[in-house]
C-alpha positions in Angstrom: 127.7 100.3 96.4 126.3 101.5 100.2 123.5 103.0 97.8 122.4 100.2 95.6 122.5 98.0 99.1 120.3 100.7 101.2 117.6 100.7 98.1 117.7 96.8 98.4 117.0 97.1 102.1 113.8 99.1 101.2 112.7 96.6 98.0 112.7 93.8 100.8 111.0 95.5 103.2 108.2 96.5 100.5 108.1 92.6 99.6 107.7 91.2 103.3 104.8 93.4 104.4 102.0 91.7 102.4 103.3 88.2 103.4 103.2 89.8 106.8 99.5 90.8 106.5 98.4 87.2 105.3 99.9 85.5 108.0 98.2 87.8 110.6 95.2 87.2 108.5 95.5 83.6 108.7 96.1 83.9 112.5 92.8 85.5 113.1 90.8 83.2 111.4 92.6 80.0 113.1 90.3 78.0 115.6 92.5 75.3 116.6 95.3 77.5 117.9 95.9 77.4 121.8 95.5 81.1 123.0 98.8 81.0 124.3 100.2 80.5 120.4 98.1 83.2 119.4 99.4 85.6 121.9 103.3 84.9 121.1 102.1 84.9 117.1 100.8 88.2 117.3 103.9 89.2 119.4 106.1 87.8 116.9 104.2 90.0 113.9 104.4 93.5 116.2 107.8 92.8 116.8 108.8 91.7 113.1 107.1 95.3 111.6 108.7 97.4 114.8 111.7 95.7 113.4 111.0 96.6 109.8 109.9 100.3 110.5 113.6 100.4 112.2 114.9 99.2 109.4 113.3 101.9 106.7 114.4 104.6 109.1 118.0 103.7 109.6 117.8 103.0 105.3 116.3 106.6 105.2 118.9 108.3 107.3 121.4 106.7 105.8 120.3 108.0 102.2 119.5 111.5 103.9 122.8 111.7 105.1 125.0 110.2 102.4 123.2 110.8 99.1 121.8 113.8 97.3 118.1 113.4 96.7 115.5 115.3 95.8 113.1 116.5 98.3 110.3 114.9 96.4 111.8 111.3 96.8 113.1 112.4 100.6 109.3 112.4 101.0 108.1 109.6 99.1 111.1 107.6 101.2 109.5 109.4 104.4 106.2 108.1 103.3 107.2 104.5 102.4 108.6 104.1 106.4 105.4 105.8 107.7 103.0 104.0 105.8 104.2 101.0 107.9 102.9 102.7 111.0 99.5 102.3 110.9 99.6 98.6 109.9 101.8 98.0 113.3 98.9 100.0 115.1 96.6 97.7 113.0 98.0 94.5 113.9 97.9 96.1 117.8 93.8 96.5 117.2 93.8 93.1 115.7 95.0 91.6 118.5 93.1 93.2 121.3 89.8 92.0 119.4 91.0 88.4 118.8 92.2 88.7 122.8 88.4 89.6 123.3 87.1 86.6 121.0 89.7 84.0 121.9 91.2 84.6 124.7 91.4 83.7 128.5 
């Protein structure tokens, strides 16, 4: 049961990262956006994949610890956490350029 709930965790995080990635999309391309709703935006989609990247790795430790898996999924589960790590340090470049374009 823990199982089948743990792989769930990961499905939904592998389903909100590209809604995720349009929004921030969006964002950047919005004109009419005060720059002090653009600032607490972009907060709001750092803090939303810090929050999924926390996520994967309690999921991961949890199946490290409490299920017997092969070392070649252990690393595709490693990679599947990781792989959100440069789209947080994306979003963190994103954000300093629109700063430079829009803001104060």
């Amino acid at each position: 049961m823990n199982t089948n709930i743990a792989l769930a965790v990961l499905q939904l995080l592998a389903l909100a990262i590209p809604p995720i990635a349009v929004l921030i999309k969006m964002l950047r391309q919005s004109e009419n956006l005060p720059w002090r709703y653009r600032q607490v935006s972009f907060a709001l989609a750092l803090s939303s994949i810090v929050l999924f990247l926390a996520s994967g790795g309690a999921v991961l430790v949890y199946l490290l610890l409490n299920v017997r898996l092969s070392p070649l999924l252990m690393l595709a589960l490693a990679f599947t956490v990781l792989g959100l790590v440069p789209f947080a340090l994306f979003t963190g470049i994103l954000y300093k350029e629109h700063k430079m374009t829009f803001g104060p």
